[in-house]
KOLLUMKOL-28763 format. One line per 4 residues: for each residue x, y, z of C-alpha. Coordinates in nm, 4 decimals. Example, Ala and Ser with C-alpha at 12.3 -4.5 7.8 and 13.67 -1.06 7.14 Angstrom:
% residues 2
1.2300/-0.4500/0.7800; 1.3670/-0.1060/0.7140
//
This chain:
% residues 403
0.0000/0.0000/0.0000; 0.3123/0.2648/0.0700; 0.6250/0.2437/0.0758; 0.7952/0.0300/0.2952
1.0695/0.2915/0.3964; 0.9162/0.4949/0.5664; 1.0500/0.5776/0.9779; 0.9619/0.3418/1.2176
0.9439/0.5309/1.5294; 0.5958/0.5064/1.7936; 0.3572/0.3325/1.5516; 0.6086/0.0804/1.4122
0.5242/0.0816/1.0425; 0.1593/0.0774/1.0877; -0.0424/0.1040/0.8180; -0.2952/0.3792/0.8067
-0.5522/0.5013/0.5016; -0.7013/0.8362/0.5159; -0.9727/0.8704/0.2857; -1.1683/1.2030/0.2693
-1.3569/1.3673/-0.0160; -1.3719/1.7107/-0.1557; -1.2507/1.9044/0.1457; -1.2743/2.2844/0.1298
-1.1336/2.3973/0.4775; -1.1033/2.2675/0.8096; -1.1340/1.8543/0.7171; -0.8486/1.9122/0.4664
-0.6332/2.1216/0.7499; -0.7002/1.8316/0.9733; -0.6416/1.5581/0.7782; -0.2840/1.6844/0.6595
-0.1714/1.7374/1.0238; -0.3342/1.4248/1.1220; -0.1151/1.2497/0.8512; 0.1848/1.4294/0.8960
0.1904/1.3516/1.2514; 0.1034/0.9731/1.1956; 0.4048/0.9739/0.9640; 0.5811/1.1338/1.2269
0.5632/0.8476/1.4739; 0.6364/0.5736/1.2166; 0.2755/0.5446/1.0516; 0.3081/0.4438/0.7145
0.0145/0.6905/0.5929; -0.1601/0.6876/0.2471; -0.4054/0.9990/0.2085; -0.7171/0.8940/-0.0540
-0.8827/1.1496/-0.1807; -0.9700/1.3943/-0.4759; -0.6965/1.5544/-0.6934; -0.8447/1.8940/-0.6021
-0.7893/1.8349/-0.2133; -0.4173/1.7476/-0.2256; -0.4151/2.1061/-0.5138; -0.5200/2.2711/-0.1810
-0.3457/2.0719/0.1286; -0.0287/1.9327/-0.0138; -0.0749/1.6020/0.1042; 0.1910/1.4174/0.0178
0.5683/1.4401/0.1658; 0.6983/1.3575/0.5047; 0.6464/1.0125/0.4557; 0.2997/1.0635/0.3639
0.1582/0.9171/-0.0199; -0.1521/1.0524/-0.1513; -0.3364/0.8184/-0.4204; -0.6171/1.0028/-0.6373
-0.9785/0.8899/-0.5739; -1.2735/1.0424/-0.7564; -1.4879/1.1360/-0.4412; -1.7118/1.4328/-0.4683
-1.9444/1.6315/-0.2872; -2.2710/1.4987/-0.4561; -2.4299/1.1150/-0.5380; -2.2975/1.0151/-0.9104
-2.3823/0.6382/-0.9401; -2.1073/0.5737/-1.1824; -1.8564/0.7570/-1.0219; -1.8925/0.6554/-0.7330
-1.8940/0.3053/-0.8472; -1.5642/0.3483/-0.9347; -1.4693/0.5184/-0.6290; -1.5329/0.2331/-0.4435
-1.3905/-0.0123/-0.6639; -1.0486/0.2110/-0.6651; -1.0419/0.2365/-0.2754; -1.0865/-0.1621/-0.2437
-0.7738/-0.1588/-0.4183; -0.5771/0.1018/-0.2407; -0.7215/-0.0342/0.0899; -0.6134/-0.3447/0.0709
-0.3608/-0.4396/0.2889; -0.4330/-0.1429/0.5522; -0.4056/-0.2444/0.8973; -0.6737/0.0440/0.9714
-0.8237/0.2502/0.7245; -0.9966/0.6013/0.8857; -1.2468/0.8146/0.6501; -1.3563/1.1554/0.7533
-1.6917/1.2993/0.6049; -2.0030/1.1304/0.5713; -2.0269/1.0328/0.1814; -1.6444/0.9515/0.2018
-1.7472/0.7067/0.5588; -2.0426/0.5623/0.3587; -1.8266/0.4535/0.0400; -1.5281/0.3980/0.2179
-1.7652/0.1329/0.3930; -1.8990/-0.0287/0.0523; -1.5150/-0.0728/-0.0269; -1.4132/-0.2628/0.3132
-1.7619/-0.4399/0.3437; -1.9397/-0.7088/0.2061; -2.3361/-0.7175/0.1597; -2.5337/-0.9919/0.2840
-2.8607/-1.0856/0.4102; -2.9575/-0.8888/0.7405; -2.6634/-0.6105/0.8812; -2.3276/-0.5002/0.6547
-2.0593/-0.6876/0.8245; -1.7259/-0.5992/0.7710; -1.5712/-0.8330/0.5143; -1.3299/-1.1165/0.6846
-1.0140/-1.0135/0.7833; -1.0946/-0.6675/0.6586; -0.9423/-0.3795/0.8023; -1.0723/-0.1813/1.1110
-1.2905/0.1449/0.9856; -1.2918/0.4593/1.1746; -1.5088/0.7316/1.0281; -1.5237/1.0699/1.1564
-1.8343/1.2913/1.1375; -1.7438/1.6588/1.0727; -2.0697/1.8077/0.9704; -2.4449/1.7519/1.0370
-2.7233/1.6940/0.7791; -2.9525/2.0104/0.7896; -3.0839/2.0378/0.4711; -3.4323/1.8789/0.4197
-3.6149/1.7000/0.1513; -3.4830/1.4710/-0.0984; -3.0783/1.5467/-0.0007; -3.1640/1.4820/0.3568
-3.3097/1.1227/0.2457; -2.9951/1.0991/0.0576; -2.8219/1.1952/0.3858; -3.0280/0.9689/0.5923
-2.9206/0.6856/0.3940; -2.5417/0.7498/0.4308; -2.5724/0.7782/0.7804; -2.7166/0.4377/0.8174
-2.4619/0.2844/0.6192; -2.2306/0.4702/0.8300; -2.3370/0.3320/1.1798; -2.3826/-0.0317/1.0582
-2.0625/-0.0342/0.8766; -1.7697/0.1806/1.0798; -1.6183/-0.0397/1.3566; -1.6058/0.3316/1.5261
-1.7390/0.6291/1.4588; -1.6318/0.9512/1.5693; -1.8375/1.2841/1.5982; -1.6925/1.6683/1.6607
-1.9731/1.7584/1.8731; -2.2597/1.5985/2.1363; -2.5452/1.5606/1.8978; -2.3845/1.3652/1.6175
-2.2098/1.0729/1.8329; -2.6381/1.0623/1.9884; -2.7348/1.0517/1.6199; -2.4958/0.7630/1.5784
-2.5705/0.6191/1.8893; -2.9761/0.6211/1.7946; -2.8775/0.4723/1.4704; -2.7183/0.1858/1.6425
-2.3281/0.2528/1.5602; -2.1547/-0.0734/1.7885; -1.9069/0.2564/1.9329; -1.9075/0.5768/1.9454
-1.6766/0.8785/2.0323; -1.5754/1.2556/2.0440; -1.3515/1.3442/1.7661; -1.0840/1.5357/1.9005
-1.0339/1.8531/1.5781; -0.7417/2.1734/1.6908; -0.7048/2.4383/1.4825; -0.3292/2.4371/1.3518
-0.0869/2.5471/1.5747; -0.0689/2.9217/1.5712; 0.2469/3.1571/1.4672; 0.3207/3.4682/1.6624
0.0085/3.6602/1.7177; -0.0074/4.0165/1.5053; 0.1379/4.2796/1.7113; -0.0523/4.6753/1.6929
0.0838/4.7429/1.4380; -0.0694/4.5038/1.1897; -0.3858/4.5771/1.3570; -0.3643/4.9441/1.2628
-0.2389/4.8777/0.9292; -0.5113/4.6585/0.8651; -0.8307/4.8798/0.9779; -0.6730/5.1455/0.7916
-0.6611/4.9070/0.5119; -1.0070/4.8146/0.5526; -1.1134/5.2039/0.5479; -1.2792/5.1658/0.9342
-1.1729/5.4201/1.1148; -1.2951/5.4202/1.4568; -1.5972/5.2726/1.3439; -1.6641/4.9225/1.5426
-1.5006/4.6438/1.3362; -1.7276/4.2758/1.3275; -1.5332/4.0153/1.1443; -1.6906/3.6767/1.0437
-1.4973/3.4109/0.8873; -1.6075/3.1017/0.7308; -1.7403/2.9832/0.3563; -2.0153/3.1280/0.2408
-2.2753/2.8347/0.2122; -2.6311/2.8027/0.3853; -2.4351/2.6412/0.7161; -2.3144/2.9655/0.8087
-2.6308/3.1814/0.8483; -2.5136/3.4412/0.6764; -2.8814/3.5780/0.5771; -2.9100/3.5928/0.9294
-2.5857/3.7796/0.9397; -2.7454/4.0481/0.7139; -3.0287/4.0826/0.8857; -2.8799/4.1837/1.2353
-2.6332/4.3931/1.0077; -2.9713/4.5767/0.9193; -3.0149/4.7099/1.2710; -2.6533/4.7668/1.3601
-2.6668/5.0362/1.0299; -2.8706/5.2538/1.3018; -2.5947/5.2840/1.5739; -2.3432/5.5834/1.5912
-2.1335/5.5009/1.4529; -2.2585/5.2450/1.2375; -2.0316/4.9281/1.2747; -1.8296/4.7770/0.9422
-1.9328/4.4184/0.9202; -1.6413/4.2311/0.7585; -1.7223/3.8598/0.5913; -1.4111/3.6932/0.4987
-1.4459/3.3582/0.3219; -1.5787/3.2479/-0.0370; -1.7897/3.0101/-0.1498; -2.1868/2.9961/-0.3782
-2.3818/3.2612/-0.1962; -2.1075/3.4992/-0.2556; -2.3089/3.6811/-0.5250; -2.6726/3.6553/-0.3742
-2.5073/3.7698/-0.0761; -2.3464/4.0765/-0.2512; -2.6322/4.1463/-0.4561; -2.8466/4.2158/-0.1117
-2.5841/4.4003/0.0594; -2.5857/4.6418/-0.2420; -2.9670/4.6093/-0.2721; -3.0408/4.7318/0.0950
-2.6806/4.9461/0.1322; -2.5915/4.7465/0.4378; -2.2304/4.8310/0.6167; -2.1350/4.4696/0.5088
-1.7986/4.3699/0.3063; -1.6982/4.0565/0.1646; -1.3484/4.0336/0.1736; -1.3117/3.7346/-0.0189
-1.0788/3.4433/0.0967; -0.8150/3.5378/0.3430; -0.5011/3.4162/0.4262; -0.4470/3.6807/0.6847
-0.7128/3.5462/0.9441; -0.4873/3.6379/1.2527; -0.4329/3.9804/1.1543; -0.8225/4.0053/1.0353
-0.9068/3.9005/1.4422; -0.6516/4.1379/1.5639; -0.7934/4.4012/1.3915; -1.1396/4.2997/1.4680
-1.3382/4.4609/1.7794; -1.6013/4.1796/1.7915; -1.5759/3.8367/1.6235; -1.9123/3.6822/1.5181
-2.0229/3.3446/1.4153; -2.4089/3.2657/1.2830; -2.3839/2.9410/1.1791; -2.6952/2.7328/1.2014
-2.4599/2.3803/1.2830; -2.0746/2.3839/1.4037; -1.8843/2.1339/1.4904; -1.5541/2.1986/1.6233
-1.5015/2.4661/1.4358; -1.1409/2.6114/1.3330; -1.2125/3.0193/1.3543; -1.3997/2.9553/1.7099
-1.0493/2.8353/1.8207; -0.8732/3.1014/1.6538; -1.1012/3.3590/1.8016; -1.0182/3.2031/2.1070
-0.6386/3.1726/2.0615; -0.6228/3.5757/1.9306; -0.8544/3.7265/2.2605; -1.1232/3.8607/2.1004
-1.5110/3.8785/2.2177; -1.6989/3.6404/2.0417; -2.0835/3.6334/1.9926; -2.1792/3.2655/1.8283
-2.4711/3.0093/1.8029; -2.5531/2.8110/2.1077; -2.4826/2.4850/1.8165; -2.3054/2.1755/1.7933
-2.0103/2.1667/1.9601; -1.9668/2.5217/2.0284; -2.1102/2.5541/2.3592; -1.8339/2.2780/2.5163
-1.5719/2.4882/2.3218; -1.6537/2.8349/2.4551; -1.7391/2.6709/2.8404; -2.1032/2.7352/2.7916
-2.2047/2.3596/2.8803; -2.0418/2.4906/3.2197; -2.3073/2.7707/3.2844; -2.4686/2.7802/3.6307
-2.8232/2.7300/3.7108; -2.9086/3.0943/3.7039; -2.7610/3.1384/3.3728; -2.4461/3.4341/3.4690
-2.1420/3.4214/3.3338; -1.8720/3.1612/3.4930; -1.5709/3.3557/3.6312; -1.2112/3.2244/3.6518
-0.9903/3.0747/3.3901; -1.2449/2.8250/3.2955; -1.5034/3.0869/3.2275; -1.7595/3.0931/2.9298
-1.5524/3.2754/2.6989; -1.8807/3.4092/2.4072; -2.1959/3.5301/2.4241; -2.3980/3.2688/2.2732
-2.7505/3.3311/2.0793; -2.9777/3.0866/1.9098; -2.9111/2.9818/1.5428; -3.1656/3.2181/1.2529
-3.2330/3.4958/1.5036; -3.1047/3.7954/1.3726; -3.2840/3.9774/1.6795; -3.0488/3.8195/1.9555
-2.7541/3.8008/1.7184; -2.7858/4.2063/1.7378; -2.8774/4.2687/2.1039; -2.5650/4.0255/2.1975
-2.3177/4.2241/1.9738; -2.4570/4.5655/2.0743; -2.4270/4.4468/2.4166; -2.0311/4.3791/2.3881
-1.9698/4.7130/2.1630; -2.1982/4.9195/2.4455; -2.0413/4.7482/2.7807; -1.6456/4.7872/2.7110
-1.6008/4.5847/3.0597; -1.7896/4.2858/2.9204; -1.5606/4.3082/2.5556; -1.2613/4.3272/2.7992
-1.3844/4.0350/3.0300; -1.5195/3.7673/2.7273; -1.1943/3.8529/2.5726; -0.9673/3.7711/2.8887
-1.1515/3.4854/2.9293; -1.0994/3.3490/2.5528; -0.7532/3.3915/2.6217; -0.7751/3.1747/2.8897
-1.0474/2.8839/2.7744; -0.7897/2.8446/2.4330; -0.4828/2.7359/2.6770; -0.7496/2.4834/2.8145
-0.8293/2.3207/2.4202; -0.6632/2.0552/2.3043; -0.3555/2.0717/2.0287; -0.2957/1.8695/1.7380
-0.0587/1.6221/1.8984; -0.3266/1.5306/2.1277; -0.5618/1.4696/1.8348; -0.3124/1.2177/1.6879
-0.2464/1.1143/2.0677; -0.6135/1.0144/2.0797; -0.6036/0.8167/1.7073; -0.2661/0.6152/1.7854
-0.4237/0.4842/2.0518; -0.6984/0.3833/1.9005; -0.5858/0.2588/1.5805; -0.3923/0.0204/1.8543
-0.6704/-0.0993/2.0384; -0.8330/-0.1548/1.7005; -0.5424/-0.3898/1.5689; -0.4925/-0.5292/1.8323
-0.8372/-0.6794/1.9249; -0.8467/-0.8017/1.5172; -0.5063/-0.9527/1.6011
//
């Protein structure tokens, strides 16, 4: 399956697949520092995927191989019939093969499984499947039947199945899935933080001024409540002075969601993608995140890491990442180092998404405290050594009880 010289130090030449599918941010960041850190400890790693995911995340080197496997984002019958029949070839001989994404889990278990009367059984002497969950199903309709059907396939098939946040390892769980646990996902470790500098050049940059600066970050897709975004930008137009809401990201609503800005003359800019995210946060005086479903997202640990106030959805995993599951009885903020480090509103209400943010930009003592206690809740969330910490140990206990 790789090549056989590859360092032999921690895992001792164990072999490990990675199979994801077309991966547009955080599952492709993930993925590469999961493999390079495999490699690292003597993994012999093989990353299966699309062509245009390694154009994006450089894959392979370090004693990582990436093999090219048609996988996209959508159900094409003949494609993905060769999908699977490609994997079942690259797969074979892996002592434990680990897919991340749904469609990627559900075909990676056609290629490792065998169909017979009553459940999907791994095939004999097959390898172990892990399959991480990064994302929830929340459209409706036919896709969500689609969906439903993946996820089935999913929990009968994966030996273990791993979700980023509460309510997908239940969804598992209800769907029967023999074991079931929290994916552990860190944001890449961080350079040097921008200095005041780069936070002045930026605003100035960005035209602000001492106008309020709200930065979101993420693709712009339905997931990310955007809409509802707009909507709260709508009231903040009204404030003195009116704050500059800054979307950074790309993605297919970019042009609907231009078209209304222009349309209603909101104080909204897409920036496009960024590269520059820390700098963007530094500059930022409140950082915002709609989304109607997170999982362990990638900019909420940013935010974190960079000190900034943050206003989110109470969704997904979010809640455990900011502290919130922590909240006392009569609903106050915790205090200490462990303290809830956001103001958290429910997903699709642009109403509390603009009281919350007006409440940080109008209380300077609450900005100051949510973004002391970011500071302190990112020293507290685990790294990407402890993600791979977590999967060695695993993919052991995995080999070992097929041994």
């Amino acid at each position: 399956m790789v090549d056989e010289t590859a360092d032999d130090r921690g895992l001792d030449g164990l072999r490990v697949a990675l199979v994801l599918g077309t991966a547009a941010g955080g599952v492709g960041k993930h993925v590469r520092s999961v493999a390079e850190r495999l490699a690292g400890r003597g993994a012999r790693v093989v990353v299966c995927g699309p062509a245009s995911a390694d154009e994006l995340f450089g894959f392979a080197g370090g004693g990582v191989q990436f093999a090219e496997v048609d996988l996209g984002d959508r159900p094409r019958p003949v494609h993905d019939a060769k999908a699977v029949r490609r994997l079942r070839s690259l797969l074979r001989g892996a002592d434990v093969v680990h897919a991340h994404g749904l469609r990627a889990g559900a075909l990676t278990v056609a290629a490792c499984a065998r169909i017979a009367p009553g459940p999907l059984r791994l095939s004999r002497g097959g390898p172990p499947l892990v399959v991480t969950l990064h994302n929830a199903v929340i459209t409706g309709g036919r896709t969500a039947a689609i969906y439903g059907t993946l996820e089935r396939v999913v929990a009968r098939g994966a030996t273990r199945v791993l979700g980023v946040s509460p309510d997908l390892e239940q969804r598992m769980r209800d769907l029967g899935a023999r074991s079931v646990g929290r994916a552990i996902i860190p944001a890449p470790a961080p350079r040097a933080q921008p200095g005041p500098a780069v936070r002045a050049d930026l605003r100035a940059e960005l035209g602000v001024g001492d106008r309020p600066l709200l930065l979101t970050v993420g693709r712009l897709a339905d997931q990310k409540g955007l809409p509802t975004l707009l909507d709260a930008a709508r009231a903040w137009a009204g404030r003195t002075p009116p704050p500059l809401v800054a979307i950074a990201g790309d993605g297919p609503l970019e042009d609907e969601l231009r078209a209304r800005i222009e349309a209603e003359d909101l104080p909204v800019r897409l920036l496009g993608r960024r590269s520059d995210v820390p700098a963007l946060l530094a500059a930022c005086d409140v950082a915002v995140v709609p989304s109607v479903w997170e999982g362990q997202p990638l900019v909420v640990q940013e935010i974190l890491r960079a000190g900034r106030p943050l206003v989110a959805t109470r969704v997904g995993g979010i809640p455990g990442m900011v502290g919130a599951d922590r909240r006392p009885a009569d609903g106050t903020l915790l205090q200490g180092p462990e303290s809830e480090a956001a103001l958290l509103v429910p997903p699709s209400d642009p109403d509390a998404l603009e009281r919350a943010v007006s409440r940080v930009l109008d209380d300077p003592a609450l900005a100051a405290r949510l973004a002391t206690a970011a500071a302190h809740r990112s020293a507290l969330l685990p790294g990407e050594d402890d993600a791979v910490d977590q999967l060695a140990d695993l993919y052991r206990d995995l080999v070992g009880a097929r041994r």
